[in-house]
C-alpha positions as CSV (number, residue, x, y, z in Angstrom):
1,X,158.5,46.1,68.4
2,X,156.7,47.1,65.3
3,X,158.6,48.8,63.0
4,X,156.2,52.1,62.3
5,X,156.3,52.3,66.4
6,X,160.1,52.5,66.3
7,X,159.9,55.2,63.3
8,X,157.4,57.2,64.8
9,X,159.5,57.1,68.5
10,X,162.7,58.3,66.5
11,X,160.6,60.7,64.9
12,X,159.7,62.0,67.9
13,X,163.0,62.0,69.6
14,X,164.1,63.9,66.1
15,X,161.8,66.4,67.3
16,X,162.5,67.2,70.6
17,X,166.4,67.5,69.7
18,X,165.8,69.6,66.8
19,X,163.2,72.1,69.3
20,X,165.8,72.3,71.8
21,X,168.9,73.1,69.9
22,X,166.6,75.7,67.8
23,X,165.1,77.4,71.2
24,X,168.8,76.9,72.3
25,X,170.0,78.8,68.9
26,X,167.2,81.5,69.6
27,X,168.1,82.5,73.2
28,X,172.1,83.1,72.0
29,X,170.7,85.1,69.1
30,X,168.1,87.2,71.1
31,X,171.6,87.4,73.9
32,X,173.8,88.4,71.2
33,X,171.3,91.1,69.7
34,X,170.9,92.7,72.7
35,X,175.0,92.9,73.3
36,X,175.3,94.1,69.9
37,X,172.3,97.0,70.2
38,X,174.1,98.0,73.6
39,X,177.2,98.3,71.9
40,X,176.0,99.8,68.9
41,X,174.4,102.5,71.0
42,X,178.0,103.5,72.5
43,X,179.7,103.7,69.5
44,X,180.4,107.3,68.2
45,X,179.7,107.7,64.7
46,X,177.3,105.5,64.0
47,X,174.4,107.4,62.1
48,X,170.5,106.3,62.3
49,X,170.5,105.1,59.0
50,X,173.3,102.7,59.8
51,X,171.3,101.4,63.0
52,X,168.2,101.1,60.6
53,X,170.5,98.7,58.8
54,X,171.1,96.8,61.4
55,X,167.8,96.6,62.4
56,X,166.5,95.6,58.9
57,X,169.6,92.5,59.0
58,X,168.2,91.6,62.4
59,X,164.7,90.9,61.5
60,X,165.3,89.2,58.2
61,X,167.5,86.6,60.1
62,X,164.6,86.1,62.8
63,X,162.3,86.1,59.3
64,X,164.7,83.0,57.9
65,X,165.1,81.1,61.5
66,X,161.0,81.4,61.6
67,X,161.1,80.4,57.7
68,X,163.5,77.3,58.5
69,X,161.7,76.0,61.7
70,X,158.0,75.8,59.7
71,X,160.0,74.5,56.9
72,X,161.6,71.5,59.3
73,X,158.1,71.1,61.4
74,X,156.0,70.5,58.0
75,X,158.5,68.2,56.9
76,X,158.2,66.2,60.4
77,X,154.3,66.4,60.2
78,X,154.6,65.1,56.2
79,X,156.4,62.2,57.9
80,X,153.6,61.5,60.6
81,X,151.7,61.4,58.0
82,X,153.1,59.0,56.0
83,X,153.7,56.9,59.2
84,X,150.1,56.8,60.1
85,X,148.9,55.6,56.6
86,X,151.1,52.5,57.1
């Protein structure tokens, strides 16, 4: 077997392993937003502006894990590339 066809069959395995563990990592961190919003919700004491917060942290870690996974994907596609120029 050639060995740009073995590369590009890694690469691809690469990339299936790396979606699923992402979507994987995604589905506990939607799970585990939603238990923390439901108990956040019960808690006495906890003002608006301190949900706000919460919020805010919330969608600047989905920002990163969006950030991260075009970073990886580009990186993988930069790879292709250079495979199919061999």
């Amino acid at each position: 077997m050639e060995t740009t066809q073995m590369a590009k069959q890694a690469l691809g395995f690469q990339k299936t392993v790396f979606n699923n563990s992402f979507n994987a990592m995604v589905l506990v961190q939607e799970q585990t937003e939603k238990m923390l919003g439901s108990y956040i919700e019960k808690l006495p004491g906890v003002t608006e502006e301190n949900k706000k917060s919460l919020e805010t942290s919330v969608e600047m870690g989905k920002k990163a894990c969006a950030d991260y996974k075009k970073a990886v994907e580009e990186g993988y596609d930069k790879f292709e590339e250079m495979l199919e120029k061999k």
